[in-house]
N, C-alpha and C positions, 0 to 999 in steps of 0.2 A: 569520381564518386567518393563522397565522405559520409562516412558514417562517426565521427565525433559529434559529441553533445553539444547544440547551442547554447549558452547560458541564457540563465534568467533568471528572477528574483520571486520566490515566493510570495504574494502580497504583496501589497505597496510598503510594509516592513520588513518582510524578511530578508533571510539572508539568499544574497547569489549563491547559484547554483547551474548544475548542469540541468539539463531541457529534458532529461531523462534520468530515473533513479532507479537503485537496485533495492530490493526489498529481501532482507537475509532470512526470513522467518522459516522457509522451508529448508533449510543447511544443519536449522537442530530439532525440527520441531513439525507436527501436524500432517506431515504428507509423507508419512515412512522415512525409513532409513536412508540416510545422505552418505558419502563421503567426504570427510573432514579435509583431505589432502585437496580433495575436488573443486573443493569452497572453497579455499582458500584460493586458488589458481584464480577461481572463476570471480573473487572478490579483486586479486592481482589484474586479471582483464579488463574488469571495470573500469579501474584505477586508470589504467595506459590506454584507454581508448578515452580518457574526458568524462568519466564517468564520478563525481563527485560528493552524490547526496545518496546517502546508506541508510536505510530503515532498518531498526533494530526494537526489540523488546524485551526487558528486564525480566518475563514472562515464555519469553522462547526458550525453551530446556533448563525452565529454571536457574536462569543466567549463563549458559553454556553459548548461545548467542553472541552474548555481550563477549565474554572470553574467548569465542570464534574471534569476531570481530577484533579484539585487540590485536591477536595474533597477527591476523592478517594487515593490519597496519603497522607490526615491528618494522622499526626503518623507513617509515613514508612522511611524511610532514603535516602534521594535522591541522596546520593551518589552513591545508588547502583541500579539506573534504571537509561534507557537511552531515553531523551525526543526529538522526533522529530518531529521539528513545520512546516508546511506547511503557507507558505504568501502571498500574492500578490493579492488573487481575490477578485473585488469590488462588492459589493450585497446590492441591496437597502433594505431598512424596510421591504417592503412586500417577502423578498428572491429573489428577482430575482437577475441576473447576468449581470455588467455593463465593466466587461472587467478586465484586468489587472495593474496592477500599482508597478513595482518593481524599481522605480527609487532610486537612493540613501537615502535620504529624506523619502519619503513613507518607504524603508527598515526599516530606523532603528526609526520611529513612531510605525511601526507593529511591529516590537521587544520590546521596550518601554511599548507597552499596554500587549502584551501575558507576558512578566515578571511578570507585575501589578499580571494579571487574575492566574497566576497558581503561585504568589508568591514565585518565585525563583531567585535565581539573576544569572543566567545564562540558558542556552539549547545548548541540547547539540550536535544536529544535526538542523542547521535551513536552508531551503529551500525555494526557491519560488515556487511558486504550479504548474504555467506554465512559458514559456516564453513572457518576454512583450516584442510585436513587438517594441513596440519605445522605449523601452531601450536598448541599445548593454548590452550582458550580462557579457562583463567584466565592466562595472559600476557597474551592481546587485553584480558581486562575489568582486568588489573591497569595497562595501560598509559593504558586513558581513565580510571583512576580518579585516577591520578597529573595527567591531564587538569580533572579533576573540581578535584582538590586546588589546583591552579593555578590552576582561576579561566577557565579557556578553554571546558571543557563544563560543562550544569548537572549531566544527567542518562544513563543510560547508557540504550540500548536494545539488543535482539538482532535477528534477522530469520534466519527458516526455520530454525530448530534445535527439538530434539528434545527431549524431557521432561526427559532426562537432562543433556545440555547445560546447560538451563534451570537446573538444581539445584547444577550444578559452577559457571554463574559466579554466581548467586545470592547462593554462601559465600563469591566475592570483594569484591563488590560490592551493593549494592540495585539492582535493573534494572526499570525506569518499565514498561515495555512490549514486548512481541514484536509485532514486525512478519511478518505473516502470512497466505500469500491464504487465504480465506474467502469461497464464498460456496454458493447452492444445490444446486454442481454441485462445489462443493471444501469438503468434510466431513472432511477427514482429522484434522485438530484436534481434534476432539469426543469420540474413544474417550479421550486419554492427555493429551496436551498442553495442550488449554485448560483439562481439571482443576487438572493441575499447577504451571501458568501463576494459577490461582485461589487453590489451595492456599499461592503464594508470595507472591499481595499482588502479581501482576505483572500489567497491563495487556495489552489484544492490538489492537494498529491492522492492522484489517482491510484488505489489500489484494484486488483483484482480485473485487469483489464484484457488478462484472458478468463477469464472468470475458473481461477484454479486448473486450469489448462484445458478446461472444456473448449475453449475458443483457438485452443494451440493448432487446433488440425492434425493433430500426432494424438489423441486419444481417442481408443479402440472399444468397440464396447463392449468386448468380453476381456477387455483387462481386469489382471486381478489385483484388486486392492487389500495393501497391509491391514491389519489389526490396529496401524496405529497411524493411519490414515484417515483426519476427518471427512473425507469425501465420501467414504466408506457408508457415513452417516446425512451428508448432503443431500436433499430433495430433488435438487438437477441433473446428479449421477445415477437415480433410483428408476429401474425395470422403463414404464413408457415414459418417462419424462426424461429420461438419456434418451430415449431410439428419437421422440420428439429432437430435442435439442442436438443431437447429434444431424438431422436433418436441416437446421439451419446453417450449420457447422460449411455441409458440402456445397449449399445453396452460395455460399460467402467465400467455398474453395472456388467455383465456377468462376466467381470475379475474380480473384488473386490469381488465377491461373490466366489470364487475360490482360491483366496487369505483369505477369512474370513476376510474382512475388509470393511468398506464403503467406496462409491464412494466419497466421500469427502476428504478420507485418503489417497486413490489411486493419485487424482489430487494434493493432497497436498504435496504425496510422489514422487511424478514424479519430482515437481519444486524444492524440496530441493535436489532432487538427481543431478539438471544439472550443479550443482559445489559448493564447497566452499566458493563460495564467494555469492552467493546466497541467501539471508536471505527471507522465506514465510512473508510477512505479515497477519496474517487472521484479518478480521472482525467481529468476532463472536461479537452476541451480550447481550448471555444469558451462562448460566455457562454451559447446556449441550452441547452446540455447541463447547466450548472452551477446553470441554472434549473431544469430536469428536477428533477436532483438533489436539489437544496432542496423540493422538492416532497414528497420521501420522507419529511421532517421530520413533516408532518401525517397521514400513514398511520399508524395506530395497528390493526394487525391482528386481527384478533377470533378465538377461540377456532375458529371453527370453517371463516373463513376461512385459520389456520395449517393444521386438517388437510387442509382442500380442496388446498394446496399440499405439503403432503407426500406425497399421495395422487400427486399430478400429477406431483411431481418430488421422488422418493424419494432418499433418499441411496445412492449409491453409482449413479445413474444414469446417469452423463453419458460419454459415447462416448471414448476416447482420457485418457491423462492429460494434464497440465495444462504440462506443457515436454514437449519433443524426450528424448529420450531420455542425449543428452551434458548438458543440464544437470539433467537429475533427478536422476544421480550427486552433482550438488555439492548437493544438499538433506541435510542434517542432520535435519531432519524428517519425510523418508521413508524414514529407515535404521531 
């Protein structure tokens, strides 16, 4: 039994990587209070099990992220992980959130400071985190490409835009991969986008593929959630749209238990199975969860355990959308 990352390559351009990523956002940020020693371990476990593509954001703890992250790489060789920076969203001192700002300028300032923070002289998948209404986004992709040409990024990626998006900065640039939640209960991808996204030679690192741990099978529904916990504020977590979704939850434990696997391995092994070009990103943020995860690795789904689960948890099932309503506005993917 192995649970190591196969590799694979983002895109028809981007960079190799492992077949699974970790995604650091919740270590400083949005889902309560972390332990830093914790993360660190649990960034260390990544590492030594094949775990090579790290999702991070200039915007998670207002750089605290980025300087997690460094930490946790003192002494490892950065040639052989692959760092990808999330940019663009503005957030004042107290965290709140003031909009977007991916203009040329703003670009390559936010580059400029994440190099500082994580002490590298390059990244090697840089993104902006949404689309900014007032910038057209061939300026955003003409400015990291100028990026590119200097030697600072290798590769370009997007994150939550739309087909058409996808196609406008494509002609500026070659772009590794879209960053995109995806998972049992967030199907919106699959009618336009991840065609297109296929059609272009572009890659899709799947975020949210337990959908914030609803999909974990380890969330209770009279858990209490911090103050500084956006789920707090999620439409999927709220009064009948958790008893709802939490009832999918168990319908999807029935399979996993049948399969001898957790429902987390199940959701995680459905999203690596919808292609090779695919890449899970999980969130874990503790070493046993990241254990879980790697677990997912050896679930290879069978034909008729895929329809048991489509039966169970149909697309277009799941109670509530996937943000608050103020930030479904800034998705580019749901216009």
């Amino acid at each position: 039994m192995s649970t190591t990352p196969a590799r694979t390559r983002l895109g028809s351009t981007g960079p190799e990587t492992s077949a699974l990523g970790l995604g650091l956002m919740g270590m400083s940020d949005l889902y309560g209070p972390a332990d830093e020693a914790e993360s660190i371990a649990t960034v260390h476990a990544a590492l030594d099990a094949g775990v090579t593509l790290l999702d991070t954001g200039d915007f998670y703890g207002m750089g605290h992220n980025e300087l997690l992250l460094h930490d946790a790489l003192r002494g490892r060789d950065r040639e052989s992980v692959q760092i990808s920076v999330k940019f663009g969203a503005q957030r004042g001192p107290d965290g709140s959130w003031l909009g977007y700002d991916t203009s040329p300028a703003a670009t390559k300032t936010a580059l400029a400071y994440t190099l500082r923070r994580l002490r590298t002289d390059h990244i090697d998948v840089y993104r902006p985190a949404r689309l900014d209404p007032n910038v057209p986004v061939e300026e955003t992709v003409g400015a990291i490409a100028d990026l590119v040409k200097a030697g600072y990024v290798r590769h370009i990626g997007l994150s939550e835009v739309g087909a058409d998006t996808l196609r406008r900065a494509a002609a500026v640039h070659p772009i590794s991969d879209l960053q995109i939640e995806y998972s049992l209960i967030s199907r919106g991808i699959e009618a336009e986008i991840l065609p297109t996204a296929r059609e272009l030679g572009i890659g899709v690192t799947a975020y949210g593929v337990l959908s914030r741990g609803l999909l974990s099978g380890h969330w209770q529904h009279d858990r209490e959630i911090s103050a500084t916990d956006f789920r707090g504020f999620s439409p999927r977590f709220q009064g009948e749209n958790l008893t709802h979704n939490l009832s999918l939850v168990e319908a999807l434990r029935g399979i996993a238990e049948g399969r001898g696997a957790s429902v987390a391995q199940v959701a995680i092994a459905w999203v690596a199975g919808r292609g090779s070009d695919i890449v899970p990103l999980v969130g874990a943020r503790r070493r046993e969860r990241l254990a879980e995860a790697l677990g997912a690795l050896d679930v290879q789904l069978t034909e008729g355990e895929l329809a048991a689960i489509e039966a169970a948890v149909p697309a277009g099932s799941a109670a509530g959308d996937r943000y608050a309503a103020a930030q479904m506005a800034h998705l580019d993917s749901e216009h």
